[in-house]
Structure formats: structure tokens, C-alpha cells
C-alpha positions in Angstrom: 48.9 106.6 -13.5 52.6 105.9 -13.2 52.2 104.7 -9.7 48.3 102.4 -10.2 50.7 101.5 -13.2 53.4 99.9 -11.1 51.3 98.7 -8.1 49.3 96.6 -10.6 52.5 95.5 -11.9 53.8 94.2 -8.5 50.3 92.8 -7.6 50.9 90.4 -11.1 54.2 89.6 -10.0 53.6 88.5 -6.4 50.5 86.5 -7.7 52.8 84.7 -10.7 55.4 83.7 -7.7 52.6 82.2 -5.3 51.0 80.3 -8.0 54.6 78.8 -9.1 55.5 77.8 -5.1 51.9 76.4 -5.1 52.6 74.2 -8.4 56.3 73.5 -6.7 54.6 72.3 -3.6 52.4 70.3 -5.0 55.1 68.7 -7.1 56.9 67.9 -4.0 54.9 64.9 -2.9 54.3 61.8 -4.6 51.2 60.0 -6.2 48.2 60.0 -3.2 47.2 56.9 -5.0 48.2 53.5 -4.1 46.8 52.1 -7.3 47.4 55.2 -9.3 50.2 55.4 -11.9 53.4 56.8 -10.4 53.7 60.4 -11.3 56.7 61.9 -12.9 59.2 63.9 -10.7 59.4 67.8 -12.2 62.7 69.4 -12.8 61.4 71.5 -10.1 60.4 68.3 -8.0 63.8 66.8 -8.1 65.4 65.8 -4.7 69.5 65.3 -4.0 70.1 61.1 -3.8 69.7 60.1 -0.3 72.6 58.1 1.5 71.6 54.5 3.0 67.9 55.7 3.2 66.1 54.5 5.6 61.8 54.1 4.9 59.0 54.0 7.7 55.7 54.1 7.0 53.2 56.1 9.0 49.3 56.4 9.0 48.9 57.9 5.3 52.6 57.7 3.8 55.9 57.2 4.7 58.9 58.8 5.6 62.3 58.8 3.9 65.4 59.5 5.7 69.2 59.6 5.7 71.0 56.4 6.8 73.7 58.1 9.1 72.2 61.3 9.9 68.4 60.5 10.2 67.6 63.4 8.9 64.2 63.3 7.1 64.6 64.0 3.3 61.0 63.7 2.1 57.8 62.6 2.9 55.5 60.9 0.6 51.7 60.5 1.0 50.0 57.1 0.8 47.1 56.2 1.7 46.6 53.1 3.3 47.9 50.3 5.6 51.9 49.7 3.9 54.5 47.4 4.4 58.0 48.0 4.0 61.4 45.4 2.7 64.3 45.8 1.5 64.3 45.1 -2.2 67.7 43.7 -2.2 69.9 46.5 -3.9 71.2 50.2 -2.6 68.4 51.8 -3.8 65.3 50.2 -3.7 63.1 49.5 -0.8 59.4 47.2 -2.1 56.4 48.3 -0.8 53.0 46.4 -0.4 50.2 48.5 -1.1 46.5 47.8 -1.6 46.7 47.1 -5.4 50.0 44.8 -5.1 53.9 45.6 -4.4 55.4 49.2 -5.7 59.3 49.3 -6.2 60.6 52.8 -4.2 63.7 54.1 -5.0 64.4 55.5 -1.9 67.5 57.4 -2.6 66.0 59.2 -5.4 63.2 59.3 -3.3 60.9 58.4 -5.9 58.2 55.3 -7.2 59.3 53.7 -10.2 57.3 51.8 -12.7 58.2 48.5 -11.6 54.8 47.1 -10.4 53.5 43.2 -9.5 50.0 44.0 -9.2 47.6 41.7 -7.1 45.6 40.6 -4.1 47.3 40.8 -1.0 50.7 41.2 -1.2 52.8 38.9 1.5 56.5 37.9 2.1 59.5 39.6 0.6 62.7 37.5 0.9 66.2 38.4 -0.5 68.7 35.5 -0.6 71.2 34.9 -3.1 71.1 37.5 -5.3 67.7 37.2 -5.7 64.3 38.6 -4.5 61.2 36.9 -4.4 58.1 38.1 -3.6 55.1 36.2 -2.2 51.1 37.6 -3.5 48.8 36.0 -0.9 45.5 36.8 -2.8 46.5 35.0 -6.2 49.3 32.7 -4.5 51.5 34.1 -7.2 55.0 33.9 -6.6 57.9 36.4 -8.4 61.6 35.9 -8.7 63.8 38.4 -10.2 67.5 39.9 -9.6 67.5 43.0 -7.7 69.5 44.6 -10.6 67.2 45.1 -13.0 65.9 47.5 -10.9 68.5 49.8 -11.9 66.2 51.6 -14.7 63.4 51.8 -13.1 61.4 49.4 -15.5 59.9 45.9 -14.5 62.3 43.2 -13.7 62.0 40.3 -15.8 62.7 36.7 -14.2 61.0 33.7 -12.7 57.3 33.0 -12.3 55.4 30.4 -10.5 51.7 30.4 -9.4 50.7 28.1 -6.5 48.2 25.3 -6.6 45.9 27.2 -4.2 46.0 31.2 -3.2 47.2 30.9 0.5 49.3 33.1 3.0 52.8 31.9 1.9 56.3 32.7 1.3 59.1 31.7 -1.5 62.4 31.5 -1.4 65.0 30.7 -4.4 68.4 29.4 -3.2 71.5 29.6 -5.6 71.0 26.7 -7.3 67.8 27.4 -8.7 66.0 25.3 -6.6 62.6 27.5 -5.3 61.3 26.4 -1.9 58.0 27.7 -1.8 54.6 27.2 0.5 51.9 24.6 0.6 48.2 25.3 1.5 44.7 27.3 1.0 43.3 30.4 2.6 41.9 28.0 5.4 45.0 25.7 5.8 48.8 25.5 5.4 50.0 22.1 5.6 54.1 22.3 4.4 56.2 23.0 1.4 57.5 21.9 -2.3 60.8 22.4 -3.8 60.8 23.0 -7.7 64.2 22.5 -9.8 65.4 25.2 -12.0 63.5 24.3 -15.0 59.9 24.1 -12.6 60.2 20.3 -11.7 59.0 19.2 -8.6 62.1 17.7 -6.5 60.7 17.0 -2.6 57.8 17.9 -0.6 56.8 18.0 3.1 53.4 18.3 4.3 54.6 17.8 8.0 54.6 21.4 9.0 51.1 22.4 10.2 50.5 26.7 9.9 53.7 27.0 8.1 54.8 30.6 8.3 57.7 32.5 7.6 61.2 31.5 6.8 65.1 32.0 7.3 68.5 31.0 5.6 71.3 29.8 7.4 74.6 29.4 6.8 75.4 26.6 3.8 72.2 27.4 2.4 69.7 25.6 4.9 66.1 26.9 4.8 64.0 27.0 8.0 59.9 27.1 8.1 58.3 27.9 11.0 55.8 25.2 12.2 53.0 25.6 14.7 55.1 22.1 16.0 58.5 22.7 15.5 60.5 24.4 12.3 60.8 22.6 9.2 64.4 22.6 7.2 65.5 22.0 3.6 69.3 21.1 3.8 70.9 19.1 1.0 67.8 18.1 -1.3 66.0 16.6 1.5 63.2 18.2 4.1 63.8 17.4 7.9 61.7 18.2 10.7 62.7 20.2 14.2 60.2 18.7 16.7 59.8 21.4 19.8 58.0 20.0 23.0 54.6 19.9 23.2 51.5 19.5 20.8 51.5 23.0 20.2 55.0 25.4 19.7 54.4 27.9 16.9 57.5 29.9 15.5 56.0 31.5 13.0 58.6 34.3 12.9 62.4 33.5 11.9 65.3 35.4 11.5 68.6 33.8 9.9 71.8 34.4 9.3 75.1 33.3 6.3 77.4 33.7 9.4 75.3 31.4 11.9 74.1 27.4 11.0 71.6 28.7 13.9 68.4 29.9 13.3 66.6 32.4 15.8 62.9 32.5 15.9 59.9 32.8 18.5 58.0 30.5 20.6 54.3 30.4 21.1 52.4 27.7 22.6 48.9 29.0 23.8 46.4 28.2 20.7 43.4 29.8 22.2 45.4 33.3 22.9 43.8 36.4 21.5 47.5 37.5 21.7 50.3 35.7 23.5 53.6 37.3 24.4 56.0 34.9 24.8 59.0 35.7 26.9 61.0 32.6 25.8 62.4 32.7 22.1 64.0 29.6 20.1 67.2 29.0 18.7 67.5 26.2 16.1 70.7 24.5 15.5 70.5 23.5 11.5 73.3 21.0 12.0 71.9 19.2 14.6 67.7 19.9 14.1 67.5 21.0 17.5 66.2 23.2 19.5 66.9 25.0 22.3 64.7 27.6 24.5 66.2 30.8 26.1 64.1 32.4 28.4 64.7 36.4 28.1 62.6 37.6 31.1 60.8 40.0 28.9 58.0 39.9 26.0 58.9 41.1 22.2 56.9 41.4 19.0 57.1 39.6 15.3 58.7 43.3 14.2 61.4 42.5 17.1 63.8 39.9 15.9 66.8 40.6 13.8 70.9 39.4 13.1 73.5 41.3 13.7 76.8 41.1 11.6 78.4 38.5 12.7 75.5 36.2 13.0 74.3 37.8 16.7 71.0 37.2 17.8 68.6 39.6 18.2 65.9 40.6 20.5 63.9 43.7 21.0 62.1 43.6 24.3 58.7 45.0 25.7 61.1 46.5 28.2 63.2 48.7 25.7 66.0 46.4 25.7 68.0 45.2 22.5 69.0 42.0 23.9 72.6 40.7 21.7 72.3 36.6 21.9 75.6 34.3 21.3 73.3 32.1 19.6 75.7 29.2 20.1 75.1 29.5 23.7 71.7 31.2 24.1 73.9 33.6 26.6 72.4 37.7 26.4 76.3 39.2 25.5 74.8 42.8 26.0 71.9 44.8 26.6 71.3 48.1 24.9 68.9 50.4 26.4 66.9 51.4 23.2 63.5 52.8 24.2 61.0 52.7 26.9 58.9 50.1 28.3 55.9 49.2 25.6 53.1 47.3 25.5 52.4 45.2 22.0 48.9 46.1 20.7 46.2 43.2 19.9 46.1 44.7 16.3 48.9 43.5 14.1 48.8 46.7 12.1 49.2 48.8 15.0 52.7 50.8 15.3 55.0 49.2 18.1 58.8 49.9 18.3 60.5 47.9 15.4 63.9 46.9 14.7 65.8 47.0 11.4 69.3 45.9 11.2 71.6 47.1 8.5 75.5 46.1 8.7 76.8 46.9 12.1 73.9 49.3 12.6 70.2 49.3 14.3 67.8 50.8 13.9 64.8 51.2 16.5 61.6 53.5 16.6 59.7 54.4 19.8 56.2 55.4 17.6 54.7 56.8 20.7 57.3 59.2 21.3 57.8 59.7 17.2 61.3 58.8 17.8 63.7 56.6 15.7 67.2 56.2 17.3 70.3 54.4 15.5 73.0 52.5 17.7 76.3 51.1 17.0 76.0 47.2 17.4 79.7 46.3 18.4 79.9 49.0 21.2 76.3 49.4 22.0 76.2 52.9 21.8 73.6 55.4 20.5 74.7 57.4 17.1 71.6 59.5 16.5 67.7 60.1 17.4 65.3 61.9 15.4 61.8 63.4 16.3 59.0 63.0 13.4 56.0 64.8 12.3 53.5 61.4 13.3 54.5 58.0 14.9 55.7 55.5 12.5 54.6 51.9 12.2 57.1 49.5 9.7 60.7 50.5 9.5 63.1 49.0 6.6 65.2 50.6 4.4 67.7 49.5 1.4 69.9 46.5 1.8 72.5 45.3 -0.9 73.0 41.9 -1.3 72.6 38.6 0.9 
């Protein structure tokens, strides 16, 4: 009796620590949902704050990891096709879901109930203090200081709805003065600036397809045209002609430490997908442009600034090209990852760059590698090998 006694006993007790890992493990992840209430973390749930996390998404969730060491802290499921930006603080990365954009607090590892629900959720932009987010399906556009962030409650600030719902961006400079997007689900035709107080100040309707945007240094704004690049400098729109009927750069990437602007070139309309080799570099003092052939394709998840205003590129052939963008010259090529093709699908993984400080980031998806290199020497600081191949790559950015 003594010994059915304690062997039931120990039966009880083995059963009462499996159900507790169980409940542990399934603590461990976050909500499945992507339009379900964020759950609350357990005591038991808790993670240790992550340093400079980096976030990449895969095909069901996303990955967060530590900044210098790349080591994976946590993965959370989520279902879905998921965008990652910077939110604009040390903590917080945004990320578009299904039902709207989700503030992550990616060093606690964690969603938070900061929520801007809608219909497509578009462009993320952080300048000035400020971060402004872009909702395609309602053409709503949100404006609030990445601070408020810091309790994990919904940001108050600006508001603005769009005449028509449209696949735009917003930007608000440090003035007040909100540059936003012009157009309807079947046609972008320029942009408007509103004041502070929500007045209407100048408009342009001369930028045909407009898409995508950059600051440069002394707060110039640049649009990308399917004819040139349209910039907002001084209270006044002017227009960067590029050669030929057709020239889309639809994809920008600016700099406070460079008046130049880096962006792509397209100029096949009827392409299923063209990969240019050439890229554009747009002088905001002068509204010109000039062309620099790089000998190698890239991707709209390849262009980047470097720290002190460097250009650039990550090529189909594996190199991170670093461009003087004064003089279009390549300074230095970093061997990064191997040749890769871009897929027709936009949503498909490719190797992506993210650019924090004087570090880059790159992942090779196919391989399920992300590597991190020093940008002033060129040398490689760390790789890591995930569970799956990873598609967007950001991670938390303070300030710009």
C-alpha cells in the first residue's frame, strides 16, 4: 500500500509539472491573431529586454533578435503577409497587419495596445520627431510622436483623411507643414501641403504615379514620379525632369547628412518586372539628376543611407555597393550574400537591407541567413542561421 501509495503520488506530480510546462509554452508566444486583441504577457511569459532588436518577418510570424549578437530571443506567430518599420523610438518597431498597423515593442518582445485599425495599411515615415503613418484602404493619414509610445497606450496626435482612399504616403516636416499624397485607387496625380492648423498651402499635380518619398538635408522632400521626382523645398513644389517620357523612381531613400537624394530608375512601362541596373541620384539644390550605372540589378528592399549620408545599394550579385553620392563613384564593395534573382511577386522574400547607425544589416532568405557588417571598414560582425527564410527586415530606430 505504502509503495501503490507513493507511485500514485509521483504519477500526480509528474502530470502537475507537464501541464504547467504546457501552460508555460503556450504562454510563450504571442496572439495567433492579427485582428485579435493583444494578449497579456504571464509572469511566467516574461522575456529579459532585448538590446537594439532587430524584427524580420517570416511566412506565419516574425522573428525578434538581438541587435549585436543576432541571437534570436523570441519568435512570435502571425499569420499572414507583414510588414515591418521602425516606429521611430528604441523600442518600438510598427507592423502592418491585415486589420491595420500594431505597435511591437520589440525589446520587451511584446504587442502593445496601440492600434490604427483599417484597410490596407501603407507607408511608415519617421522624420522630425514624428511618425506618420499612411492607411491605403481609407486614405487615412496619422501623425503622432514616437514617445507616447512609451506606455504602451494609443498615441494621441494629428489626423487627416484624404479626399480619395489611394496608395499614398505622408510626411510632417518640423514646421508643421504635412506633405501628403494626391489621387484614387486608379490614379495618383501629385501632392498637397497642409499648414499646421489643416490649411491648404501649395499643391502639385505634376507628378504622375507618385510613390514613395525621402528627406534630405534642410528639410527638402522628394516624390518619386513615374517622370522625374517631385520636391517641396521652401514652401514651393519644383519638378526633377529625368529623360524620357517614361523614368519611374518610385523608391527613395534620403539622408539629413546629404542635399542628395538616392532612388531607382525604371523606364520600361509594359514590364511584368524590370530590373534596372542604373539607379538615380537627385541633387535637391540643383533639381538634377544624375544616372550611375552599377552593372548589377537590385530590388525596392535594396536601397538604404549610411551614416554619413553614403549611398546605398544592394545588388542581385550579393554586393553592398557604398556610393559618394556627390560623385556617383562605388567607394567600396562589400561582399554580403550570394548571387539572387528578384521574384515577380512583391511579397516574395529576397535579401533585404536595413541600415542602423554605422551597421547593416542583410538577409540571404534562401540560405535563412541574416549577416551584420561594419559600414566604415566593410567587414562582417556576425551571421545567424534561422528556423524559416525571412522576408522584411527592420528593427527599432531612435530619432531622425
Amino acid at each position: 500500500m505504502i509503495r501503490s501509495t507513493r507511485a500514485r503520488a509521483l504519477i500526480g506530480t509528474a502530470l502537475a509539472l507537464a501541464t504547467a510546462m504546457a501552460l508555460t509554452a503556450c504562454g510563450g508566444g504571442d496572439d495567433a491573431s492579427s485582428d485579435a486583441e493583444p494578449k497579456k504577457q504571464t509572469k511566467s511569459s516574461e522575456a529579459a529586454a532585448v538590446k537594439n532588436p532587430i524584427v524580420a518577418s517570416y511566412d506565419g510570424g516574425l522573428y525578434v533578435l538581438d541587435g549585436e549578437t543576432l541571437k534570436l530571443a523570441r519568435t512570435i506567430e502571425l499569420p499572414g503577409f507583414n510588414r515591418v518599420n521602425p516606429a521611430g523610438d528604441e523600442d518600438h518597431v510598427v507592423i502592418s497587419t491585415d486589420s491595420g498597423f500594431r505597435v511591437f515593442d520589440a525589446a520587451r518582445q511584446e504587442f502593445t495596445d496601440a492600434e490604427f485599425k483599417g484597410a490596407k495599411p501603407g507607408h511608415v515615415v519617421r522624420h522630425g520627431g514624428k511618425t506618420v503613418l499612411f492607411t491605403d484602404g481609407t486614405g487615412e493619414v496619422n501623425v503622432f510622436d514616437p514617445a507616447d509610445l512609451a506606455d504602451g497606450k494609443q498615441p494621441e496626435g494629428r489626423h487627416y483623411t484624404s479626399a480619395e482612399p489611394h496608395h499614398g504616403v505622408a510626411i510632417e516636416l518640423p514646421n508643421g507643414e504635412l506633405v501628403t499624397t494626391l489621387g484614387t485607387e486608379e490614379k495618383r496625380t501629385g501632392a498637397l501641403v497642409l499648414d499646421k492648423d489643416g490649411k491648404e498651402i501649395a499643391r502639385s499635380e505634376d507628378c504622375p504615379g507618385v510613390h514613395g518619398e525621402a528627406a534630405a538635408k534642410d528639410e527638402v522632400i522628394g516624390l518619386g514620379c513615374e517622370d522625374g521626382v517631385l520636391l517641396y523645398k521652401d514652401g514651393e513644389f519644383t519638378k526633377v525632369d529625368a529623360p524620357g517620357d517614361y523614368a519611374r523612381t518610385g523608391n527613395q531613400a534620403g539622408s539629413d547628412a546629404s542635399p542628395i537624394l538616392l532612388g531607382d530608375y525604371k523606364t520600361d512601362p509594359e514590364a511584368e518586372l524590370e530590373r534596372p541596373t542604373r539607379i538615380s541620384l537627385i541633387d535637391t539644390r540643383t533639381a538634377k539628376m544624375k544616372l550611375v550605372d552599377l552593372g548589377t540589378s537590385y530590388s525596392f528592399r535594396s536601397l538604404a543611407r549610411g551614416p554619413h549620408g553614403e549611398a546605398l545599394v544592394l545588388g542581385t550579385n550579393g554586393v553592398l555597393h557604398v556610393i559618394d553620392p556627390e560623385t556617383g563613384k562605388v567607394e567600396r564593395r562589400i561582399d554580403a550574400v550570394g548571387d539572387w534573382t528578384e521574384p515577380l511577386d512583391w511579397q516574395q522574400p529576397r535579401p533585404t537591407l536595413f541600415v542602423r547607425e554605422h551597421t547593416a544589416y542583410v538577409s540571404d532568405p534562401g540560405k535563412r541567413q541574416l549577416h551584420s557588417f561594419d559600414l566604415d571598414s566593410g567587414e562582417k560582425l556576425t551571421s545567424v542561421t534561422l528556423p524559416k527564410g525571412t522576408n522584411e527586415l527592420s528593427g527599432t530606430v531612435a530619432g531622425h
